[in-house]
C-alpha positions as semicolon CSV with decimal commas, in nm:
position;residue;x (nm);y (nm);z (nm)
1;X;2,362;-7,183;0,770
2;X;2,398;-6,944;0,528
3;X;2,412;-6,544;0,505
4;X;2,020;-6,451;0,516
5;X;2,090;-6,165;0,268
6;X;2,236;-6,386;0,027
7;X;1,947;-6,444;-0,184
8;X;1,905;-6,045;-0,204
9;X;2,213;-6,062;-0,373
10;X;2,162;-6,350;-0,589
11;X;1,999;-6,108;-0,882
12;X;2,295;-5,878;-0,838
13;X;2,600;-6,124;-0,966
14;X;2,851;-5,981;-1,230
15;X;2,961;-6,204;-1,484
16;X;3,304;-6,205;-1,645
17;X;3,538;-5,977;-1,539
18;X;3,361;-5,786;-1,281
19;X;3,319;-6,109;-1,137
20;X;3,684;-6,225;-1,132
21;X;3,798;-5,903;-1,050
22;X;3,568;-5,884;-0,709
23;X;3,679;-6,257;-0,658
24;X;4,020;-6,108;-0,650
25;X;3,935;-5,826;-0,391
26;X;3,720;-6,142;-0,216
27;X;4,067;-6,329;-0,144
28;X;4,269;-6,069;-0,154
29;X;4,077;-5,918;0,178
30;X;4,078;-6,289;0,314
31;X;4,437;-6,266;0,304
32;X;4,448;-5,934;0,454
33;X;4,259;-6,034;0,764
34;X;4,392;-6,365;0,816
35;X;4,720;-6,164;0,859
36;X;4,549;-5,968;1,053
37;X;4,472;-6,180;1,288
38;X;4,872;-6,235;1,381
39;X;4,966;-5,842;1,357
40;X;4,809;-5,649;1,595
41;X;4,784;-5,342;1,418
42;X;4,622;-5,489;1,118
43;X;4,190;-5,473;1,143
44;X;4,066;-5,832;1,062
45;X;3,711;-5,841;1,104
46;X;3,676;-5,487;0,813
47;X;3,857;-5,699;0,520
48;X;3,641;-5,970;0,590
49;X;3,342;-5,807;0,568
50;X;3,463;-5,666;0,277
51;X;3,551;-5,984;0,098
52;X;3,212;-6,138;0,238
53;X;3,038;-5,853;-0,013
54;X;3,295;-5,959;-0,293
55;X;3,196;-6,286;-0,281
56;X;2,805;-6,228;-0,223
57;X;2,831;-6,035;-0,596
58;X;3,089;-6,316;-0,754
59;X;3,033;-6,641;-0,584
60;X;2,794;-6,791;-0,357
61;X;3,028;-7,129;-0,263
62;X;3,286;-6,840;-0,140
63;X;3,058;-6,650;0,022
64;X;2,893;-6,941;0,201
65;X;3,255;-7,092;0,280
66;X;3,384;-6,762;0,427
67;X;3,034;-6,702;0,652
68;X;3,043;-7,087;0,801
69;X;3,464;-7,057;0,807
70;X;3,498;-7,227;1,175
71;X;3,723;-6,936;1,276
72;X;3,617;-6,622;1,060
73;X;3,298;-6,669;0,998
74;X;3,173;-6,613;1,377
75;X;3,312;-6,221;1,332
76;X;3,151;-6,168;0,981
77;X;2,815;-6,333;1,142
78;X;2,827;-6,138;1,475
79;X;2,876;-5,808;1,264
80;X;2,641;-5,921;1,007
81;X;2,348;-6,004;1,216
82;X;2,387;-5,854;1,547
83;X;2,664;-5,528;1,478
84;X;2,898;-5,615;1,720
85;X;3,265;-5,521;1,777
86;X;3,436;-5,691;2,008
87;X;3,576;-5,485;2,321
88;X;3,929;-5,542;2,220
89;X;3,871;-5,397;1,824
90;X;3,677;-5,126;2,042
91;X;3,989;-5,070;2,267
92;X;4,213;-5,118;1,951
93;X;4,094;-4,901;1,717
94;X;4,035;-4,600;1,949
95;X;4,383;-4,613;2,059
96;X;4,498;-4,592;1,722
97;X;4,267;-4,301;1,609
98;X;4,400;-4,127;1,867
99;X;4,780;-4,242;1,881
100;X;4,723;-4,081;1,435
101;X;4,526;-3,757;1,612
102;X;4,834;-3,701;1,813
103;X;5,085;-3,788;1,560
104;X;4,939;-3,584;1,341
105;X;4,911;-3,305;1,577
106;X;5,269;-3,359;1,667
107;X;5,428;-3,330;1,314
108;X;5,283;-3,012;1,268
109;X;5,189;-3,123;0,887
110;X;4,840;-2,984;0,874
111;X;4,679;-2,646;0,975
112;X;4,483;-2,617;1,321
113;X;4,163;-2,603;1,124
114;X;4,275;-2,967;0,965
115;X;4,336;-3,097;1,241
116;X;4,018;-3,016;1,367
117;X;3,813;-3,127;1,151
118;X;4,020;-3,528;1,138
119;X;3,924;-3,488;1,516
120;X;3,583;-3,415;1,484
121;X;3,571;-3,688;1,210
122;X;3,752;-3,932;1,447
123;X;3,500;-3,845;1,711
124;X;3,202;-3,903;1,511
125;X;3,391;-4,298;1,410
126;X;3,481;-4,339;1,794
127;X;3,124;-4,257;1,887
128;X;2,959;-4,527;1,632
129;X;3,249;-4,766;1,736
130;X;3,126;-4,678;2,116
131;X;2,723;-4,728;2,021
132;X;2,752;-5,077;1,910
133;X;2,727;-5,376;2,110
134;X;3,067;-5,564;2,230
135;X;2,861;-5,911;2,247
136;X;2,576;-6,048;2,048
137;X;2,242;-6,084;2,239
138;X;2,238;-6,383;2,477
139;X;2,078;-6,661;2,376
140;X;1,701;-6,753;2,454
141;X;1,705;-7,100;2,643
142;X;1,492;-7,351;2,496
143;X;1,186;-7,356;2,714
144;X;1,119;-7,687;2,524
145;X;1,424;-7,848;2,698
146;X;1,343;-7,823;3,040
């Protein structure tokens, strides 16, 4: 199975450098999510979708290894096809925008007008993070199989 808007991309490869350089952010990312995946506070599923576009521009065994990957490839694909985030990224990620609103609002570093607008921002992210679906669609049943 492989990413349906792969062969968009196919036209779009860089050669030399470019290529080895977004091969580099490719594992690089990889790296940063598969960390991610033990430290809590670290996002997993944004680096890999990330490195999934590094690789769909530099290499196509990558990109295909990372989208079937038996335990990453399931988040890039859910976000990929469907847009889901997963209740507990949901959960995760508002707490921290607002545990760095507070902090923020705390330390006194920025002027009320600042930390307005980071709110409003915020907002607008929490309210797109809120929008999208925590599961992918449920599957149709195969009427074939009963």
């Amino acid at each position: 199975m492989t990413n349906p808007h792969f062969l968009e991309n196919t036209k779009k490869k860089k050669t030399g450098i470019r290529r080895v350089c977004l091969m580099c952010i490719g594992w690089v990312c990889v790296g940063l999510g598969l960390i991610g995946i033990i430290l809590p506070l670290l996002p997993t599923t944004p680096f890999l979708l990330v490195a999934l576009w590094a690789f769909s521009h530099s290499s196509e065994r990558f990109h295909n290894w990372l989208y079937q990957h038996h335990l990453l490839g399931p988040m890039v694909r859910d976000w990929d096809c469907y847009r889901v985030i997963p209740v507990k990224a949901k959960v995760l990620a508002i707490t921290m925008m607002s545990a760095s609103l507070a902090y923020v609002a705390y330390k006194d570093v920025v002027p009320l007008w600042g930390l307005g607008l980071i709110g409003f921002c915020l907002l607008c992210v929490a309210i797109f993070i809120l929008r999208c679906p925590s599961r992918p669609p449920a599957r149709l049943s195969n009427p074939s199989a009963e």
